[in-house]
Structures are given as C-alpha cells and as structure tokens.
C-alpha positions in Angstrom: -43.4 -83.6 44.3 -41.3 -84.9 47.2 -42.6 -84.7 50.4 -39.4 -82.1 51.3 -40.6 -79.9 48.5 -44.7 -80.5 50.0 -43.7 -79.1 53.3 -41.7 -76.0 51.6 -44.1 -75.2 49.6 -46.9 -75.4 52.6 -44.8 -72.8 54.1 -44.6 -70.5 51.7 -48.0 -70.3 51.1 -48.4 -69.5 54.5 -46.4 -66.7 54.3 -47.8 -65.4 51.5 -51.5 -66.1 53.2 -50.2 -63.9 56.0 -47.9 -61.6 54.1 -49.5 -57.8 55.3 -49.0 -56.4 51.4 -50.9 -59.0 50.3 -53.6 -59.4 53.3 -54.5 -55.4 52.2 -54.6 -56.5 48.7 -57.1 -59.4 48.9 -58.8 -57.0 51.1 -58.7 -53.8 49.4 -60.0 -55.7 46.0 -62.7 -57.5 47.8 -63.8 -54.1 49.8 -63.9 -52.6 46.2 -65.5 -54.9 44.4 -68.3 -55.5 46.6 -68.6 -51.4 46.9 -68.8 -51.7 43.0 -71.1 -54.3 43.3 -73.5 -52.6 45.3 -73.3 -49.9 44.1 -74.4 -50.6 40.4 -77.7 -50.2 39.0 -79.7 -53.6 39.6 -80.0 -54.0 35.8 -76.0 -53.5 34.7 -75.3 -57.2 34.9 -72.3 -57.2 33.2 -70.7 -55.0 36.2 -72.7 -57.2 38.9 -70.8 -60.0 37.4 -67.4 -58.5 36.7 -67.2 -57.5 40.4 -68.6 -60.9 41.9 -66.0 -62.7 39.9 -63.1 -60.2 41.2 -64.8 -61.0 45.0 -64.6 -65.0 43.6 -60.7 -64.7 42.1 -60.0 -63.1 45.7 -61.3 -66.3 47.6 -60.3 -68.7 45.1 -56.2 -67.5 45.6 -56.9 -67.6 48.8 -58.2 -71.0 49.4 -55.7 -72.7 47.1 -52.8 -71.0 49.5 -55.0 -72.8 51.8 -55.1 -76.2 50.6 -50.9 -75.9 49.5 -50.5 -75.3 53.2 -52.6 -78.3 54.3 -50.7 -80.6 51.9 -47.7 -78.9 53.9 -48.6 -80.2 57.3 -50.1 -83.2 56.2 -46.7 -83.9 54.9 -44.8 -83.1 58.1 -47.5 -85.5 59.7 -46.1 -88.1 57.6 -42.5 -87.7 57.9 -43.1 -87.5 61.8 -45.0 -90.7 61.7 -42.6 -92.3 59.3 -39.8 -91.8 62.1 
C-alpha cells in the first residue's frame, strides 16, 4: 500500500469511526448485548457467550478503524518529514 493510499484510508476510517449511523449502531448492539447478557440466567452459557462475543465484535471493528487511522497519520508524519 502506498503511503497516498495509507493516508486515504486513515481518513476514511475516521469517518466511519465518527459516522452518527454507525456510532448508534456499535452502541445500540453493545447496549443490547450487555442487557442480554445480564439478563440471562447465570447457567445459559451459550447466551453469556453469544452476547459477550457480539460486545467483543463491537470493540474489535472498532479498534481496527482505530489502528487504520493511526497508520493514516503516521503516514502524513512521514510524508511531512520526508519534505
């Protein structure tokens, strides 16, 4: 990946990050989810873990939109330090 296409892609994801449709997505699921979770009975597992792994798949998107964006600026770092 080129460092032009780094930097567009770093902003993107931040768009995305901040878009408001999908900020009330994440949280909606996550606000579920953990509802759900507590909410089971303390032996139905298999719900226990279905809704921790939705709360995990939330975070997970989230913090790879996070490290796209870091490659992002790192990459503007380096074309500013390359002029």
């Amino acid at each position: 990946m080129t460092r032009d296409e780094a930097v567009q892609r770093g902003q993107e994801a931040a768009r995305l990050l901040e878009h408001e449709i999908l900020v009330e997505a994440f949280a909606a699921i996550e606000a579920d989810a953990l509802e759900a979770l507590v909410s089971a009975r303390p032996d139905d597992d298999v719900t226990r873990r279905h809704e921790a792994l939705r709360i995990a798949v939330v975070r997970d998107v989230r913090q790879q939109l996070r490290s796209v964006i870091t490659t992002g600026k790192l990459a503007v770092a380096e074309g500013k330090a390359r002029r």
